[in-house]
Structures are given as structure tokens and as C-alpha cells.
N, C-alpha and C positions, 0 to 999 in steps of 0.2 A: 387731258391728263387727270389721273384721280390719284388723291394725297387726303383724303378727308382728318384718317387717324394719324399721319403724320409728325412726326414731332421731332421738331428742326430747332436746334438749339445752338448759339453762338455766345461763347464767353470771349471776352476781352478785356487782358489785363494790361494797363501800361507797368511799367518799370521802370523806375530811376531810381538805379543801384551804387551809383558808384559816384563820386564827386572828386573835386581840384584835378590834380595833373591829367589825371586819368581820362576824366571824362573831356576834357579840353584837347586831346586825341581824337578826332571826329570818327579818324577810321580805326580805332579799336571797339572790339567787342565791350558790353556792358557788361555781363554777368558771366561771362564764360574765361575763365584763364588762360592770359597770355602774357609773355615776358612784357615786361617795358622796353625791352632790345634784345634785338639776336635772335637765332634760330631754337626752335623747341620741338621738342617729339618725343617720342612716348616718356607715361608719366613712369616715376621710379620710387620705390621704396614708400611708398604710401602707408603711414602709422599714425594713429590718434594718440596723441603722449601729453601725458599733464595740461589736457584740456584744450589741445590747439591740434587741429589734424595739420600732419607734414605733405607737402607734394614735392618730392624733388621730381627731377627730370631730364631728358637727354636736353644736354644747352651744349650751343658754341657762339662767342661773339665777337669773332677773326683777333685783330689785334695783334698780328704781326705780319712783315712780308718775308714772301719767300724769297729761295735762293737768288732766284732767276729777276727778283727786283720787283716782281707784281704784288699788290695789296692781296689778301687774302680777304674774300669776300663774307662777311659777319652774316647775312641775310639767305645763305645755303649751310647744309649740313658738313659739318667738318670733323678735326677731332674731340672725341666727345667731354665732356663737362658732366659735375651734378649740377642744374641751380636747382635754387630750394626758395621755398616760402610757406609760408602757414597762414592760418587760417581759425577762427570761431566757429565759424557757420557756413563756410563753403561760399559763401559768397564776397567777402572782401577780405583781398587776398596781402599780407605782407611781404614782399623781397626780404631774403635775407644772402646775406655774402655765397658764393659757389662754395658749395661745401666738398668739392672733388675734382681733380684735372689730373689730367695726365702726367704720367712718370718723367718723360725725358719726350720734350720736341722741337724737331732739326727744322723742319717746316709742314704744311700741310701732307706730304707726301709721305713724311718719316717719323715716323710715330711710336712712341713705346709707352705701354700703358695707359690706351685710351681708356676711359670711363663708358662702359657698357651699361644696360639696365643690371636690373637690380633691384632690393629689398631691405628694408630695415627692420629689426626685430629689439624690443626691448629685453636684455636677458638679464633677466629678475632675480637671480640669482647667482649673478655672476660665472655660471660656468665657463665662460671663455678665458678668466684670469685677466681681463683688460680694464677692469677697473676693481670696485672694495665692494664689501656688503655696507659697507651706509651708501655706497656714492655706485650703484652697478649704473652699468654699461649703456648704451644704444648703439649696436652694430651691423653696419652695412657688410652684406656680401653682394657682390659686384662683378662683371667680366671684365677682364683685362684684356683689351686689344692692340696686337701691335701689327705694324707696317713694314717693319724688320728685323733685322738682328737675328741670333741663336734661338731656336723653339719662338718663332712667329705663331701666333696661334691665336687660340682664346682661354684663357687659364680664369681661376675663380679665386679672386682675394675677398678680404676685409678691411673694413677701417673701423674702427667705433671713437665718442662722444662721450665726455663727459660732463659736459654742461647743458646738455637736452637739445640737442642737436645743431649748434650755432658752429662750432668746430670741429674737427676732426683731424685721426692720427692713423696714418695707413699702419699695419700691422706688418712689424720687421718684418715678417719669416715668410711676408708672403711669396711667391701664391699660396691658398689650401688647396687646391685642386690645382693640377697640373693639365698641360693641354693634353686631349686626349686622341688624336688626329681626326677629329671630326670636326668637322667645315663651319658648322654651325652650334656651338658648344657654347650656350649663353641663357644669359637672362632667369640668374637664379632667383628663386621665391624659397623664402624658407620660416618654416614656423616652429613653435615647442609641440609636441604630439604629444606627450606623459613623459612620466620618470622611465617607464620599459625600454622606449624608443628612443628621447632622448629629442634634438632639431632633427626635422629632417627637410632637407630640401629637395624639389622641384625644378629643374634645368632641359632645355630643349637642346636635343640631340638628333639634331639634323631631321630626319621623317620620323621623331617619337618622342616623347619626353622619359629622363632617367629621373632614378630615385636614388637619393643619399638618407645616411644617417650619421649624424655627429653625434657626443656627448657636449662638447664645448666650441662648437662652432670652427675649430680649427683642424680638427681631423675628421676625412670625411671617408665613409665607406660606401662605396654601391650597390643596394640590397636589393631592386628591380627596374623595371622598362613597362610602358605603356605605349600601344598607339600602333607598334608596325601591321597589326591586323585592321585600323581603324582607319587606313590614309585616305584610301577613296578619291577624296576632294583633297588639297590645298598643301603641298609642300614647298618649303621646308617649314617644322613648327616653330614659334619665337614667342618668348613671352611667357611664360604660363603662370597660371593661379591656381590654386588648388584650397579649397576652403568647406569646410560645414554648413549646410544649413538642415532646419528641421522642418518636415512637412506632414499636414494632416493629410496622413491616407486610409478612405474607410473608416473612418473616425478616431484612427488614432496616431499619435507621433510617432516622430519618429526621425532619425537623424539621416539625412546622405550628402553624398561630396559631390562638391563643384568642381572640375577642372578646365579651366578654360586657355584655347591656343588660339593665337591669332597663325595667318595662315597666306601665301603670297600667293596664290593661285586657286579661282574654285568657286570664291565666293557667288551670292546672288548678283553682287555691282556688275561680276564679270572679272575682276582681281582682289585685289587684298579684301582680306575681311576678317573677323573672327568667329570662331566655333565654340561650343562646349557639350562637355557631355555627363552623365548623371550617374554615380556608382556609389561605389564601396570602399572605403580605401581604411586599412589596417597598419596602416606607419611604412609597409614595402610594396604591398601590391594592391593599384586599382584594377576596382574589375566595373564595365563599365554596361550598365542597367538594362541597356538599347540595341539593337543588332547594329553590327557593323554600321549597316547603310543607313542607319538613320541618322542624319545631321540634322545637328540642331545649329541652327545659325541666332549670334546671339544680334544683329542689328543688320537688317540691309539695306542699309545704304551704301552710299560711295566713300563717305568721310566718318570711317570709325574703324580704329585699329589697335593694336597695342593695348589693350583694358586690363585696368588691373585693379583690386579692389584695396580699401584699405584696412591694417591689422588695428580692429578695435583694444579699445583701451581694457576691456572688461572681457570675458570668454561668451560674450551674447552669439547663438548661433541664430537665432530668429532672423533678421537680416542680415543686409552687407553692403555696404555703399561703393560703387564701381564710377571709374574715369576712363575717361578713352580719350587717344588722341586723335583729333578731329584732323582727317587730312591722310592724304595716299600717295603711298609711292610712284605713283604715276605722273604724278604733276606737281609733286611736294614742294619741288624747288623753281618752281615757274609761277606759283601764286603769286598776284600781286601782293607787295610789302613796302614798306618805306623804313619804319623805326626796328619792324619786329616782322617775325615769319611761322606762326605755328601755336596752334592752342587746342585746349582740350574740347572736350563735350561738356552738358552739365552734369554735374554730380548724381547718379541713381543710386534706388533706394533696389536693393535686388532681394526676392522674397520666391521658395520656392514651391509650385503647387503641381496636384496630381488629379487627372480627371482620367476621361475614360482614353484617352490618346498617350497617357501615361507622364511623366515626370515633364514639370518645362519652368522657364523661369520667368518671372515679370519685373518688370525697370520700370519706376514712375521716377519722374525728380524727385529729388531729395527735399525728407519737407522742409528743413532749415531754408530750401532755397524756394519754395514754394511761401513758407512763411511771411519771407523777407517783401513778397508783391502783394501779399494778402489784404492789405490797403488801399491798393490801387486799383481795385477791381471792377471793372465794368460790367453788367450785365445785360445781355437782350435778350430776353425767350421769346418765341413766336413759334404757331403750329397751323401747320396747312400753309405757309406761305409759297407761292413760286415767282417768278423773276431773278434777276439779279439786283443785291444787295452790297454796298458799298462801303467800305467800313476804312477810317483812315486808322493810320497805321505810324507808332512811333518806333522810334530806332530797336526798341527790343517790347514785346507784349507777348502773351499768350492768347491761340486762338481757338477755341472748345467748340466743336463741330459734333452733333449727334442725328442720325438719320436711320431710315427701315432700308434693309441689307434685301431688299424684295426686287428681283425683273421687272413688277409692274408700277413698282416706283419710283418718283420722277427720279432723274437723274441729279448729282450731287456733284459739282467741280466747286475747286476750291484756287480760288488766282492768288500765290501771292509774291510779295517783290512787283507789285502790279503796275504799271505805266499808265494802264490805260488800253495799248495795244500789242506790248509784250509782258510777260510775265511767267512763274514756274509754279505750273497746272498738277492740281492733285485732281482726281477722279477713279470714284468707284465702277468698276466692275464688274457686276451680278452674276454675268455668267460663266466668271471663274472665281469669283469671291475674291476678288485683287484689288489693292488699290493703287493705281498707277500715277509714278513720279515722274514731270519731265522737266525737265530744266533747260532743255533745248531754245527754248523762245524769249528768254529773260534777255533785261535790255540792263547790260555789264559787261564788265571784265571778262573777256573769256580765256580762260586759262585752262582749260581741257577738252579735250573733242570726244569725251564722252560724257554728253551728259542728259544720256535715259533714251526712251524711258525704262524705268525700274520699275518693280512688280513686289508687291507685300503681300503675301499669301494672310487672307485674313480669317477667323470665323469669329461671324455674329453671336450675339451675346442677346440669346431671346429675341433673335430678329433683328436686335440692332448694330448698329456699327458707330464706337466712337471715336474721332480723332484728337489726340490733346498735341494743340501746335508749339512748340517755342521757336519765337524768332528774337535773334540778334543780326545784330549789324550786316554781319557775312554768315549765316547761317542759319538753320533750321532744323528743327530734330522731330520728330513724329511721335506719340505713343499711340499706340492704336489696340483700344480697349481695356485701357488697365494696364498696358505695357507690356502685353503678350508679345506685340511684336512694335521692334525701331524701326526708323528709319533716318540718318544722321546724312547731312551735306551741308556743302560747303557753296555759297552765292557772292559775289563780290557785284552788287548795284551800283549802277554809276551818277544814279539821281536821285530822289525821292521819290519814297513809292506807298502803295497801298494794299490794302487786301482786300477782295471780294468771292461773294459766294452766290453762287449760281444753283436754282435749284428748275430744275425742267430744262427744254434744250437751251445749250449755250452757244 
């Protein structure tokens, strides 16, 4: 084998994030959020406000029995909740009280006014009338989901805050939106555009996302429709984001819109995933950069859905910091769990760039959460090395992998979750440029019958290819190259384990 220019490089960081209750939980993740109890999935209303970012979220944590005399189980999805908690720095998270439950409920079956995703917005100005000019507002718009009664449906209320988000006061007169007989009529995102336009929100509408415009959050008009020319891949859409960012093209700035839909059918995993795509958007109509057929998938893996980024405190369009919830409808409710059941990805830092293949977006972690290890940092360089390499491995570290993207290059696997003689195998691909996930041979939990392997469409970066790894307790997320491309999954080990890299045959 010849490797002479080769340059093989392995970073390892350990981590110890988090201390008392938390870490005394063996089986909870270190650095990545998750309730202290009960069921969690996608994140909601995510806002940076007086210097603390918010994550609410879909929560349920049972607490009553039904008609029929049986407990209702706290550790599956039920009717939906906000919980909330906040944060400094993305990495150590506070609980605070469920900031939203439902209207009226008979039991798990009979429902009115579940708490749907949703969005918070600071209105700076008061236009809604729901709070003063010394004292304005923080206002959730939300879907309202019910199980029965008259106009069953999905309708879009409010609630706002006046104490920076610790409480909340649903708004009499709700709904603002009424249901509109479409199946899937949820998941508002809604932001300030100018004084012209006014809020306007973002809502998926079954195979497309609609456009509103309010003046004060309570009255809403529908100015446009995006997406029935763009379906292709992946209905119904849920979730959506829609935000700024600005990008050097050709040497100069310049602003365009993100809109991003997660999507149940389509993805690269094989099912759920999310997309996005890159346009123009004037407060009514996106027009989108790309032809139809080109998808841009924003992470392939198996476990990342529902993303949503959050609304900065300041109007910075340079980045955006995006969460996903780690985990798929396919086996959502079948992970193993004991206390808790459901948590996110880590926090990214999203930034968007234009080369000659045209507009694409890159995800590195977030540096607050990068920061937070930057002490604990391991280093090994070595070049021309082949065999395998052994590297122990704590409950959560980062593991930096760089190698030549060349056919007659030795070959590059990467073990990790490693036993010894089972483990979940990363390996490059040359002669389709992929780097292949399999999870197949890990010695855990097994809680889904698919798992790989998967495929990352990569390109080398001057011939090289690099992997930045994070691993926590139950999981692993990929960046591969700068963050051009994820890949997010979910692992539940049932021992101690390690990582190793293999460079020539394994």
C-alpha cells in the first residue's frame, strides 16, 4: 500500500459537561438536551431574549388515568405540552415550569386544545395589544389540536408573557386562524419582515407551505403558497423555518432566504428527514433559486427532524443557530427509556455559501458548545501511519478524522461504540465519493431494523476528506468537511466501549 503524503489526523476531546443530578443519570446524554422526565420532540419557539436562549418543546409527562382505568403511559407521545427551559451557552440547560397544556382533557383520546409546534417572537413594539410600551409582550403562535368536538381540526392561537417567559396567558379570542380543512395545517414560524409587511407567518399546509401577513399578530391575512411545484420527494410538509442569511457571491454580498421543511417520506435514511431550499422571499412570495429537482437535504442521517433555528436577539443575518430533534417516527416510541424519552441534536452554527454547484448551507456545532470542551482536548497527529489504532473512549468526546479522498489511498474505517468485535463502521468510498454509515453490527439496544447502511454524498476539499465526530452516550452526529454535509443517529450501547481507526485493509 502507498500513503507516503498521507496525512492522517485524529483529534480527541473528552467532555465533562454537566455535573450533580444530571450526570448521576448514567443513561442520559451529556451535552445534548433532554427532559429530566417524560416524552420530548421537536423543539418549539426557539428565541434568544435578555441574554438566555429559550427551547420549548413538544412535552408530555402522562399524569392521569384513563376512562377505561389504565395509567397513561408518560414515556410515549401523547397530548401535547410546551416544556421550556433555557440556557447561556447551549450547553447547561435550566427546566423551567410547562409553559402551555392543553385546553380541556377527558383522557388520552379526548382532547381539545393540544399544544402543537410553534414560535415565539418578541413584539417590540407592542402591536398585538397584549402587553404596555414599558412592559411589551413575548408571544407564542401555536397550533391548536383537537380529538373532538365542533370544528376538530388544527386552528392557530396565541398566548404571550409578560415576565420574559416564565408564564403565560392564552389569548381570549382565540383561535387567530381558524381551521382551514386541511389535514395538516400547523407548525407556525412567524417573524417582524418591516413596517410595509408587518409579522408574517410561515405554516405547512399539507404538500406546501402558506404565507400570512398580520399587522399585530391577531389578525391574519393569506398573501401566498410555496412548494406544490417543488414536492418531488417527501409529503406532507411540517415544521417550517424561513430566515435570512447573507452570502459572498463573486465577491460580493448579499442577502437570500432559507426555508426549511422537514418531510415524512423521501429522505436519504429512507423516511423522515428534513430539506431546504434557497430563494428570495419579499414578505408574500418565495421564489426558490434551484430547479424543482434539486434537493437539498439538510442532514442524512436517520435521527434528525423537525429543525428549527432560533430568532436572535439582535437582526444578525450572518448566521443562525439550528436544533433538531434527534429521533424518528419510525421507532420514536420504542427507544429504550427509563426516566425520559427524546432529545435534540447539538446546537449548529448555520452559515450560507455559493461555489460553482450554486447556494448550500454548512452546520458546524455551535462555538459556545465547542468552547465549553476546548480544555479537554486531546491531540494525536501522525502521517503515513497504517494499521489499526485504538483510542479509549469516554461517555461523550469528539473525534477529528482527516484523510486523501484518492482510489489509491489506503482505505479509512472508523469503529465506533466499539466492543472489540461489534461496533457502528464509518468508511469511505472513492469510487462514488460516499462515506458509508452502518449501525448494523453494534452490540446494544436494538430498537429499529433499520440501521444502514447510509450513504453521504461527499466532495473533497483539495483532495481531502474530513470528519468532525461527536459522540454522546446514545449518539453521534457527523460533520463532514466544514459541515457541508450531517449525519445525525441515534445508538443505545449496552457496555463500555471504544473507538478505533483503521487505516489499510480492516
Amino acid at each position: 500500500m502507498t500513503s507516503a503524503r498521507q496525512i492522517f489526523r485524529i483529534v480527541v476531546v473528552a467532555i465533562w459537561l454537566l455535573s450533580g443530578h444530571v450526570q448521576a443519570q448514567t443513561e442520559r446524554p451529556i451535552y445534548h438536551f433532554a427532559p429530566i422526565h417524560g416524552w420530548a420532540n421537536d423543539p418549539n419557539g426557539l428565541i434568544q431574549y435578555n441574554g438566555q436562549y429559550h427551547l420549548f418543546y413538544q412535552f408530555y409527562d402522562g399524569g392521569w388515568t384513563l376512562k377505561d382505568g389504565r395509567f397513561k403511559d408518560p414515556l410515549v407521545w401523547g397530548p401535547m405540552h410546551w416544556g421550556h427551559a433555557v440556557s447561556k451557552d447551549l450547553v447547561h440547560w435550566h427546566g423551567l415550569p410547562v409553559a402551555l397544556s392543553p385546553d380541556k382533557m377527558i383522557d388520552h383520546s379526548e382532547v381539545q386544545g393540544m399544544i402543537f409546534s410553534g414560535s415565539v417572537v418578541f413584539d417590540r413594539n407592542n402591536s398585538s395589544g397584549l402587553g404596555t410600551k414599558e412592559n411589551p409582550p413575548l408571544v407564542a403562535i401555536y397550533t391548536l389540536a383537537d380529538t373532538f368536538g365542533p370544528g376538530s381540526g388544527q386552528r392557530q392561537a396565541i398566548a404571550y408573557s409578560l415576565d420574559g417567559g416564565t408564564t403565560w396567558t392564552k389569548y381570549a379570542k382565540n383561535p387567530v386562524l381558524p381551521y382551514n380543512n386541511t389535514e395538516t395545517f400547523r407548525d407556525p414560524q412567524v417573524f417582524w419582515f418591516g413596517r410595509n409587511i408587518g409579522w408574517v407567518m410561515t405554516i405547512a399546509c399539507g404538500d406546501h407551505v402558506c404565507f400570512y401577513n398580520s399587522p399585530n399578530l391577531r389578525h391574519w391575512t393569506h398573501v401566498g403558497d410555496f412548494g406544490q411545484a417543488e414536492v418531488g420527494i417527501g409529503t406532507p410538509w411540517e415544521c417550517p423555518d424561513l430566515f435570512p442569511l447573507k452570502v459572498v457571491r463573486n465577491g460580493k454580498t448579499e442577502t437570500k432566504w432559507i426555508l426549511i421543511v422537514s418531510v415524512r417520506h423521501g429522505a436519504p435514511s429512507g423516511s423522515f428527514g428534513t430539506r431546504y431550499f434557497v430563494g428570495d422571499f419579499d414578505g408574500k412570495t418565495f421564489t426558490n433559486l434551484a430547479r424543482p429537482t434539486d434537493v437539498k437535504w439538510l442532514d442524512y442521517g436517520s435521527d434528525f427532524y423537525a429543525a428549527k433555528t432560533w430568532t436572535p436577539q439582535g437582526r444578525s443575518v450572518q448566521h443562525r443557530l439550528l436544533l433538531g430533534w434527534m429521533a424518528n417516527w419510525e421507532y420514536a416510541k420504542t427507544m429504550p427509556a427509563s426516566a425520559y424519552r427524546g432529545e435534540m441534536t447539538v446546537p449548529r452554527e448555520l452559515t450560507l455559501q455559493f461555489d460553482q454547484t450554486g447556494y448550500y448551507l454548512e452546520q458546524r456545532p455551535a462555538r459556545s458548545v465547542l468552547a465549553a470542551i476546548e480544555h479537554h482536548r486531546i491531540t494525536v497527529k501522525s502521517a503515513g501511519i497504517t494499521g489499526t489504532h485504538i483510542f479509549k473512549t469516554s461517555t461523550a468526546q469528539e473525534i477529528d478524522v482527516g484523510f486523501l479522498a484518492k482510489q489509491t489511498a489506503p482505505a479509512v474505517t472508523v469503529n465506533l461504540f466499539d466492543t472489540g468485535s461489534k461496533h457502528v463502521t464509518l468508511k469511505f468510498d472513492a469510487s462514488t465519493s460516499e462515506i458509508l454509515v452502518d449501525r448494523r453490527g453494534y452490540d446494544g439496544y436494538q430498537f429499529s431494523t433499520d440501521k444502514g447502511p447510509y450513504r453521504i454524498p461527499v466532495t473533497p476539499v483539495r483532495g481531502h476528506i474530513r470528519l468532525q465526530i461527536l459522540l454522546d452516550r446514545d449518539s453521534f452526529e457527523i460533520f463532514v468537511n466544514g459541515g457541508r454535509q450531517t449525519f445525525s443517529a441515534l445508538v443505545f450501547p449496552a457496555k463500555p466501549t471504544f473507538a478505533s481507526v483503521t487505516v489499510g485493509p480492516s
